[in-house]
C-alpha positions as CSV (number, residue, x, y, z in Angstrom):
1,X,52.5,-64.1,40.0
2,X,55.0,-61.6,38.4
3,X,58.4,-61.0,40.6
4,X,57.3,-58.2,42.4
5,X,54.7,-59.4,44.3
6,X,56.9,-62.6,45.5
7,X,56.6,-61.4,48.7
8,X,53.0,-61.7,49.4
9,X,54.5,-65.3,49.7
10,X,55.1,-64.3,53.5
11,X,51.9,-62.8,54.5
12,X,50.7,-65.9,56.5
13,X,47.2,-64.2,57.6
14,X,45.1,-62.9,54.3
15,X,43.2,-65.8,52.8
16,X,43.0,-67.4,56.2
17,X,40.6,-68.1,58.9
18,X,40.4,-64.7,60.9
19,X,40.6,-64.5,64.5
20,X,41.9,-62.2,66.6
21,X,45.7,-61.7,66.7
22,X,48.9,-59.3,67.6
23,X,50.5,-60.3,64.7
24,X,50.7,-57.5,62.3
25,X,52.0,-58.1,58.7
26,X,53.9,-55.6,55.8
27,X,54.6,-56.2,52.6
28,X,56.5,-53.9,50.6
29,X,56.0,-51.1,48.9
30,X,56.5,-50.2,45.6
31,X,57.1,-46.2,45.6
32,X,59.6,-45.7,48.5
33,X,61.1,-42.8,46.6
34,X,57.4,-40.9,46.9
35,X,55.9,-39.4,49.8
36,X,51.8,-40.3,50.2
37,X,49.9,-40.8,52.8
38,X,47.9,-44.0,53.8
39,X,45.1,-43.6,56.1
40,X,43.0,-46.5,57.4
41,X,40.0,-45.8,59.4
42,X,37.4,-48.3,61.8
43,X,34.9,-47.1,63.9
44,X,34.4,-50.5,65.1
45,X,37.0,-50.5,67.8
46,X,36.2,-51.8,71.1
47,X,38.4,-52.5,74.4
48,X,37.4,-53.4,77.8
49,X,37.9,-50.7,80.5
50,X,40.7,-52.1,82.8
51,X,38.4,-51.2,85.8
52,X,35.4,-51.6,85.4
53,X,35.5,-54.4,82.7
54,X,32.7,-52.2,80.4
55,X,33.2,-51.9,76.9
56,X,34.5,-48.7,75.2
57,X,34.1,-48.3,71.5
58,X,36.4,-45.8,69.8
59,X,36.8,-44.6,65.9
60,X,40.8,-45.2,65.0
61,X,42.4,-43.8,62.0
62,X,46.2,-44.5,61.3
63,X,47.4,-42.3,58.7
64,X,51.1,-42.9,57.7
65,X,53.7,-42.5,55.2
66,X,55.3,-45.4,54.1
67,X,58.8,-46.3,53.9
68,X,59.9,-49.7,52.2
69,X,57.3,-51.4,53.7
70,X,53.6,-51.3,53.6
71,X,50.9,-52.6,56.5
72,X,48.7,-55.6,54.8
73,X,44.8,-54.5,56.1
74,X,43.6,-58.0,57.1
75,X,46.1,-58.3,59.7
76,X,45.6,-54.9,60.9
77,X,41.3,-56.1,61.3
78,X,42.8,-58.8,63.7
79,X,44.9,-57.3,65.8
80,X,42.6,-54.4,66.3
81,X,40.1,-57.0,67.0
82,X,42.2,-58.0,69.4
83,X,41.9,-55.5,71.7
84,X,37.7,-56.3,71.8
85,X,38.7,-58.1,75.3
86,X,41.7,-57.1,76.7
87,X,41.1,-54.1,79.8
88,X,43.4,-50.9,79.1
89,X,43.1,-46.9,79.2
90,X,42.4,-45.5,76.2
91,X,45.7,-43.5,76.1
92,X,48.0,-46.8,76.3
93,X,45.8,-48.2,73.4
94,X,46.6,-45.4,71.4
95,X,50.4,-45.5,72.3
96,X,50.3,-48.9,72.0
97,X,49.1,-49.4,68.3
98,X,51.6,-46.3,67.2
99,X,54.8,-48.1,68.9
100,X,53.4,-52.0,67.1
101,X,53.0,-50.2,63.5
102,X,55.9,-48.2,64.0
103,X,58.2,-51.3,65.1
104,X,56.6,-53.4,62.0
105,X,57.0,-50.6,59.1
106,X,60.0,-47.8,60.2
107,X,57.5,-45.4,58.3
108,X,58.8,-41.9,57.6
109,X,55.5,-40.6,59.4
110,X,53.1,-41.9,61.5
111,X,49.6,-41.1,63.2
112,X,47.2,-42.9,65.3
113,X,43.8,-40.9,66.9
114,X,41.8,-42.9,68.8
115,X,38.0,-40.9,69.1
116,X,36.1,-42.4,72.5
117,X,32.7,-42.7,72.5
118,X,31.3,-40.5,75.5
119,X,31.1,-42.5,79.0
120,X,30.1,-41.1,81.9
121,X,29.6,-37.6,80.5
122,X,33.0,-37.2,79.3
123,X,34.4,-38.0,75.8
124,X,38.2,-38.7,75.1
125,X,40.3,-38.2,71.7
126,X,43.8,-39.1,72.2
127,X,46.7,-38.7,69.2
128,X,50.2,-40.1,69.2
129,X,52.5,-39.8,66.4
130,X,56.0,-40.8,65.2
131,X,58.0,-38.6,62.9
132,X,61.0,-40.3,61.2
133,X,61.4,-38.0,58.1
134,X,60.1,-34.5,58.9
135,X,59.7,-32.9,55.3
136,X,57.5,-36.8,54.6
137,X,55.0,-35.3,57.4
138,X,55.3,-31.7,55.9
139,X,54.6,-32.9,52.5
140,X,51.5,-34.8,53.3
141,X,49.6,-32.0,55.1
């Protein structure tokens, strides 16, 4: 292991067991001075309506530009996958993914758009994003 990748020392999830889990890990990253854009994309995303208890199932794509740290995939699998049984609207879910990555990586720019499958004739996209570093978000466009 040469120095700079010491820290994957504290990812504690890849290599593991999976199972769902809110725990969402960074390590850091190794251009900070360059503005790129990451996007990660599932269309395997599934939460529970907080009503009805059916299932919803969504396509998510996060598209951010990073900072000083980087989100590690695996634990982004789990704690998506960790929604698969909890019950909320599909705008908190949304919200709710933007405010966890934005709390674990301070990126200059951050998107989440969360694509609903159609239920009960009606289909619902919902976007939230975060903007640290304006000219990051410009550059990336």
């Amino acid at each position: 292991m040469n120095s700079s990748d010491a820290s994957s020392e504290d990812l504690t999830i890849l290599g593991r067991k999976a199972q769902p889990s809110k725990k969402l890990e960074a390590f850091p990253n190794r251009n900070p001075g360059r503005y790129y854009k990451v996007t990660l994309e599932t269309e395997e995303f599934t939460c529970l309506c907080p009503i009805t208890g059916q299932p919803d199932f969504a396509r998510i794509r996060i598209e951010y530009v990073p900072d000083t740290k980087i989100v590690e995939s695996k634990s982004l699998k789990l704690y998506l996958w960790s929604y698969r049984n909890e019950g909320a609207f599909h705008e908190h879910v949304v919200n709710t993914i933007l405010d966890d990555l934005v709390a674990v990586l301070d990126p200059h720019y951050l998107k989440v758009t969360g694509v609903f499958n159609i239920r009960g004739g009606i289909g619902i996209t919902v976007e939230s994003e975060h903007v640290k570093t304006r000219a990051a978000k410009e550059a990336v466009r």
